[in-house]
N, C-alpha and C positions, 0 to 999 in steps of 0.2 A: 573561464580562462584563469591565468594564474590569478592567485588574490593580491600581490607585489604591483601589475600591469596596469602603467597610466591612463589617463583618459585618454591622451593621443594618440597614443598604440593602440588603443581598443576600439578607437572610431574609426582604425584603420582595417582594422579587421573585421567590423560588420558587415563595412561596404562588399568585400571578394566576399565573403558568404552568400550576401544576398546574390551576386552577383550568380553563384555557381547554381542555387536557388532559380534564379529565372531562369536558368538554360533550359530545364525542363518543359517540353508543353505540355504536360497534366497540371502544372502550376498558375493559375490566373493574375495572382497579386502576391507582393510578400513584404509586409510591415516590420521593423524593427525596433525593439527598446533595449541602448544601452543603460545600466542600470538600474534604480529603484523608479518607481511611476512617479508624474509628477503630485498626488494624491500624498503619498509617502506610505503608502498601506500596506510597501512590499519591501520590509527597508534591507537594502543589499550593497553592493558597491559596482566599479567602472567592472568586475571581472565578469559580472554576469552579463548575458545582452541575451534576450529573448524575441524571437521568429514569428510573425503570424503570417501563415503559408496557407490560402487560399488553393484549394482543387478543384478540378472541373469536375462532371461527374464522372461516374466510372461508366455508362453508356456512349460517353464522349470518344470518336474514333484514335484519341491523343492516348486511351491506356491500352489499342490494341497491338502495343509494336513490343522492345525488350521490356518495358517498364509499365507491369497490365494490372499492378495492385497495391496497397498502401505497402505493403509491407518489402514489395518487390523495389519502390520507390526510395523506403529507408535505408534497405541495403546496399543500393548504389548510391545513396549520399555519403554516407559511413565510408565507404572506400572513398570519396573525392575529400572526405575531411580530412580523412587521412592524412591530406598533405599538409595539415594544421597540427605541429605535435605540441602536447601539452596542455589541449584543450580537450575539457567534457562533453562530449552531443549529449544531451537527452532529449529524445522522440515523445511527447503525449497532447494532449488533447486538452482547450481550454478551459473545458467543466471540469475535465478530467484533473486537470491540472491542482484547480482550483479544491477541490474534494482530496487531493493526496495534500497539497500542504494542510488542509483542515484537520486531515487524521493525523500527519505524523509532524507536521510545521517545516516536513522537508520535500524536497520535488519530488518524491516516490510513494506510493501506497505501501511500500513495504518496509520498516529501518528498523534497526537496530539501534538503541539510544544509552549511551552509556553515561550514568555521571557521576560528579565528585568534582573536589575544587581543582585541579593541577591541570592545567592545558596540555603542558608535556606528559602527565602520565595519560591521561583522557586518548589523546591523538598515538602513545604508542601501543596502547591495549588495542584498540581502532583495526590502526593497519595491522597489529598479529592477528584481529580475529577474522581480520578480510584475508588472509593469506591462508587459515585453517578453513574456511568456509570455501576457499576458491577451488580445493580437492575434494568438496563435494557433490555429487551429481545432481542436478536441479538448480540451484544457484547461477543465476548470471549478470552482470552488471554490475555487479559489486564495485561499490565506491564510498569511498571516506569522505565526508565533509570535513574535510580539512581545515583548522581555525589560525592554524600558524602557520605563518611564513611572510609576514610583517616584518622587514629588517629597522631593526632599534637600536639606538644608539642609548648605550649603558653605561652610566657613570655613576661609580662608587665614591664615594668621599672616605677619604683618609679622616677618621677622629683623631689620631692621635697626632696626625703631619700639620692638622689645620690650627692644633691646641698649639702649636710648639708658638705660632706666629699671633695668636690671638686670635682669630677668626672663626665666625661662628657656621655652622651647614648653613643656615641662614641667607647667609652672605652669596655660599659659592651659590646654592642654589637662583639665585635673585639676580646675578650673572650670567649663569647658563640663561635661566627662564628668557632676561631682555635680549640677551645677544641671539639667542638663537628663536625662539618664538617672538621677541617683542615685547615691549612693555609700553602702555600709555601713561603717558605724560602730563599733557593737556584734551582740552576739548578745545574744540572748532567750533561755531554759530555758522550756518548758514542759512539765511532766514529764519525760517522754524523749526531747523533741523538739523540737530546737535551730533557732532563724531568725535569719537576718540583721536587722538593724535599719538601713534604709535612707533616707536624708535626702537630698532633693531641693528644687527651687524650688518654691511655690504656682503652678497652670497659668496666672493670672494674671501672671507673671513667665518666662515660656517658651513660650509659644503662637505666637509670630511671629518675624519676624527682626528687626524692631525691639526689642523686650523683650528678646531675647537679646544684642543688641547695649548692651543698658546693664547689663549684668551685669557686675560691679565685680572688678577683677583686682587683689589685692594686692603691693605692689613692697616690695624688702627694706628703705626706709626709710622705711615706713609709710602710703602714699600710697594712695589707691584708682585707678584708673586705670578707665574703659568698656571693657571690651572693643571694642566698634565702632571707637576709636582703636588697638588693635593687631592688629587681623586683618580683613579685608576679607570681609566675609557679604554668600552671597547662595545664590539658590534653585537649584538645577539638577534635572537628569533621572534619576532611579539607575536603578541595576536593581532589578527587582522579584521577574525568575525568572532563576535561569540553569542551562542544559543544559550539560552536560560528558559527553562520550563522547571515549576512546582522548585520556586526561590533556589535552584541549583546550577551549575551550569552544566551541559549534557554536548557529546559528539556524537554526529547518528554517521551507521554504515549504511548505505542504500543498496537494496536489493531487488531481486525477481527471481519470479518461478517461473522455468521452462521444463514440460514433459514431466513434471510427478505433482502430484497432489501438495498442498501446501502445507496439510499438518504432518507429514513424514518428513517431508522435506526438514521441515524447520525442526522437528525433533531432532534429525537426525544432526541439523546445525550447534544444537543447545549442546547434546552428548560431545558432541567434538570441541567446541567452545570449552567446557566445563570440564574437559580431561584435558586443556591445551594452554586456557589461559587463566591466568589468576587476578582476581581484580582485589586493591589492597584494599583495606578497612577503611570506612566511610564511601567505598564505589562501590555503584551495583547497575544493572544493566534490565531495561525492558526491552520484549520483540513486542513493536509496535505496529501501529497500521492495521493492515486487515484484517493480519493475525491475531489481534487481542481482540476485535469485532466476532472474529471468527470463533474464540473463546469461549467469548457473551454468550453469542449463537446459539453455540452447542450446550453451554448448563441451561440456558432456555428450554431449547431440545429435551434435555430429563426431565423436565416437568411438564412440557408440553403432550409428549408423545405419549405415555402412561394415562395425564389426564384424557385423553383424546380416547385411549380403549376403554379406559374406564365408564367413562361419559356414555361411545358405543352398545358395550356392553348391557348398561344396566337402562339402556331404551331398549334392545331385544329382549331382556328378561320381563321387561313391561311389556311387551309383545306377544311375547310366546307365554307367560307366567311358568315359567320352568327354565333349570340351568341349563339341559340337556339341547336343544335347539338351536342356543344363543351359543355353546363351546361349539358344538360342530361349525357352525359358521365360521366362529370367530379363527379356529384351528382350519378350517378351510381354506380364507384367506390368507393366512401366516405362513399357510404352503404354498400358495401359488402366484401369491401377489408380488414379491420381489422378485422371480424369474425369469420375467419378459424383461423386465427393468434393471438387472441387475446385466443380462446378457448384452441389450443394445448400449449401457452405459462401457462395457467391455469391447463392442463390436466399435462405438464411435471415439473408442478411446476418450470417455469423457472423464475428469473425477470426480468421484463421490464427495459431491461437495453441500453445502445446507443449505442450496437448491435445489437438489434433489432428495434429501429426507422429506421437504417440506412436498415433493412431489407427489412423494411416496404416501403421506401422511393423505393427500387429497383422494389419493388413486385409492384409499384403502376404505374410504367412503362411499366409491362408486360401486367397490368390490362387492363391500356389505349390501347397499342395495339391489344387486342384480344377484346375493347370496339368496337374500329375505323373499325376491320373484319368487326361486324356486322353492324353497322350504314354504313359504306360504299356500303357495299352490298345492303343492303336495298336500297337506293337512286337510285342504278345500275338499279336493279329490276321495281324502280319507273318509271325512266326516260324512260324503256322500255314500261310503258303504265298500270301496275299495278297499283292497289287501294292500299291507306296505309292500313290498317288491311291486304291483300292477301301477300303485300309486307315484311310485318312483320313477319309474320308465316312463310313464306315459307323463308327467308333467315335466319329465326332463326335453320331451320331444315338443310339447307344447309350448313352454316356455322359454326356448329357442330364438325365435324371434323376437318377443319383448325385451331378453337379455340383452341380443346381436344391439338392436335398435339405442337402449340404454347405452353400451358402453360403445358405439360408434359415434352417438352426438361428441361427447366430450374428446375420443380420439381426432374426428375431423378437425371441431375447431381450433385444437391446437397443436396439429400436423402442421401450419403454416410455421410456426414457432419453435418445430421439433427443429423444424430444417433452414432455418433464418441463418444469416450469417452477417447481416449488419451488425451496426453500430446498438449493444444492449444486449446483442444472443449468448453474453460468455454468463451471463444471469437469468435467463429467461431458458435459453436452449434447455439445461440440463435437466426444469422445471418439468419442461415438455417434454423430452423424451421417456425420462420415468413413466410418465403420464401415460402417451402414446403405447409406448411398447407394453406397460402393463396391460392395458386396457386390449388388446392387441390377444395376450398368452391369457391372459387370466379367464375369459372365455371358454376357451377349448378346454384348458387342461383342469377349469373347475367344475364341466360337467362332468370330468370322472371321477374326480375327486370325492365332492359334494355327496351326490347321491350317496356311495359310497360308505361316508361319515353318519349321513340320516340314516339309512339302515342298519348300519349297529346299534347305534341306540336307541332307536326307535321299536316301542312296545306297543301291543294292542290297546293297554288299557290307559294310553296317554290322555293327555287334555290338550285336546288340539283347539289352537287358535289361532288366526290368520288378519 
């Protein structure tokens, strides 16, 4: 809600939420906390108020009527909030939740964080880069954590109005502070337990900037002077929240990715940012969240995936003791191993994301093993007294089975996982599809491959080992 909005008003508006909240029957129970927990672990103010919205299952006959899915669920909320302007819904999930403030310290797994000292320049670089960002496609939910809009009340002291009559900042200030916050006096005893005794103005005499301005400043010889004639009041904008990560203060924009992969997307965020807005000396800005995880990921990835052929590699050359057996394999799989995987990531609209390299990386294992069947068997064959071409054919045909066998176990068991769509499949799915559909193409299109590659290079006078 706004960050301005009292406690009153804001206990008034949980209740109709929840309220619009039970009309649903897919909803069992719905909990609310206005502001920070009593714990203090979540420190916020009266604007925020957060939902805990209990569901029935979805086999319950309650999701089979217009509203049959989480997401169908959210979209008819969102049109009833509607009648609430001013106010931010955000929709997720309480682990969820918990794991997006850990990454970014904001409600989203996705932000933008900008920092430097100036609240006012912080919050107008903010809303320009939310308004450059909003013309690009993938990007949705874009929102500013907002830090200002605290209404403050501003008084300048006149040096030179206050020197004329004697009086020192000192002074007005120690005026303002009793009249309008209070000041103690005395303490109280009561029994064992001792209170300040605090004196302040009637609200009648501090409620505006005019009343505060006739608030009477006394001069060393005896004069009442208005404050209004020595310090210049008036209204401004404070802060209301402020974020501090790595001793600075930062505003994050909150995002999401719908329909494109997240490292285009965001690239394509950075170039538009970076041709559109300028952030002055001493600010500078991180894309945080998943995307800096996603960063990790992938220089991991360069060292990973190399080690991993490497590794491969120089166990079939301990195999075969020759280079010639280990490349064809190796060039076998490099053709036909991302195909299947590449195409169903294409057909289920998935992105290529670093659950599926790592899929890929798995699937390229299986590969190599049901390569090593047949080039193994082959050599069997040979040593036996076969021609390479009799040798080829005939253990392409034999080893058939063993292959089929091999890369079905690992398809089956996680065809349950290609096709999940719970709670965990936006991590898990893309693992398995790789997997699956590899396992699937790699088959067919490596018994023509293979043989193929071993008959080129393959000579009579080899060193066959198996």
């Amino acid at each position: 809600m706004p960050y301005t909005i009292s406690f009153e008003e804001a206990s008034k508006i949980a209740p109709q939420l929840r309220a619009i909240l039970m009309s649903y029957p897919q909803v069992t129970v719905v909990g609310s906390e206005l502001g920070r927990p009593d714990d203090g672990t979540d420190p916020t103010g009266f604007f925020n108020c957060e939902f805990y919205v209990g569901l029935k299952p979805y086999k319950d006959s309650t999701w089979s009527g217009e509203v049959s899915s989480k997401e169908e669920l959210i979209e008819s909320l969102n049109k009833k909030f509607s009648a609430f302007p001013g106010i931010i819904f955000n929709f997720t999930q309480p682990a969820e939740d918990a794991v997006d403030e850990a990454l970014t310290g904001l409600k989203s797994s996705l932000a933008i964080k900008i920092y430097g000292p100036d609240l006012s320049v912080l919050q107008d670089k903010a809303v320009q880069m939310k308004n450059v960002l909003t013309a690009i496609p993938g990007f949705k939910e874009l929102t500013v954590v907002r830090e200002l809009g605290q209404p403050s009340l501003l008084l300048d002291v006149d040096r030179d109005k206050i020197a004329r009559y004697g009086i020192n900042v000192a002074d007005v200030e120690g005026v303002i502070s009793a009249a309008v916050g209070g000041q103690a006096v005395t303490q109280v005893i009561q029994g064992e337990k001792l209170f300040d005794l605090v004196v302040r103005m009637q609200p009648q005499f501090r409620s505006n900037a005019h009343d505060i301005g006739n608030l009477l400043v006394g001069t060393p010889d005896g004069q009442q002077i208005p404050l209004s004639q020595l310090a210049k009041i008036s209204q401004g904008n404070g802060a209301s929240f402020i974020y501090r990560e790595d001793n600075s203060r930062y505003i994050g924009v909150q995002y999401s990715i719908e329909g494109r992969d997240l490292e285009r997307v965001v690239r394509d965020g950075q170039a538009a940012v970076n041709n559109a807005v300028t952030l002055p000396q001493g600010y500078w800005m991180v894309w945080g969240g998943e995307y800096s995880q996603f960063l990790e990921a992938k220089s991991q990835m360069y060292f990973i995936v190399p080690l991993a052929l490497v590794l491969i590699f120089m166990i079939l050359f301990a195999l075969y003791g020759n280079f010639k057996f280990p490349a064809t394999i190796a060039l076998g799989v490099i053709m036909t191993e991302p195909v299947g995987a590449l195409v169903a990531l294409k057909l289920t609209h998935t992105p290529f994301s670093v659950s599926s390299v790592l899929g890929l990386l798995a699937l390229l294992g299986v590969s190599v093993e049901t390569a090593v069947i047949l080039v193994s068997y082959i050599n069997k064959l040979r040593q036996e007294g076969m021609d390479i071409p009799t040798a080829t054919r005939t253990a392409s045909l034999l080893r058939l089975r063993p292959i089929m066998m091999t890369a079905l176990v690992a398809c089956l068991g996680l065809l349950p996982a290609a096709l999940s769509t719970g709670i965990g499949s936006d991590t898990q799915k893309p693992f398995a599809i790789v997997i699956v559909a590899g396992l699937i193409s790699r088959p067919f299109i490596g018994f023509f491959v293979n043989p193929v590659l071993y008959e080129l290079v393959a000579r009579e006078g080899d060193v066959l080992q198996v």
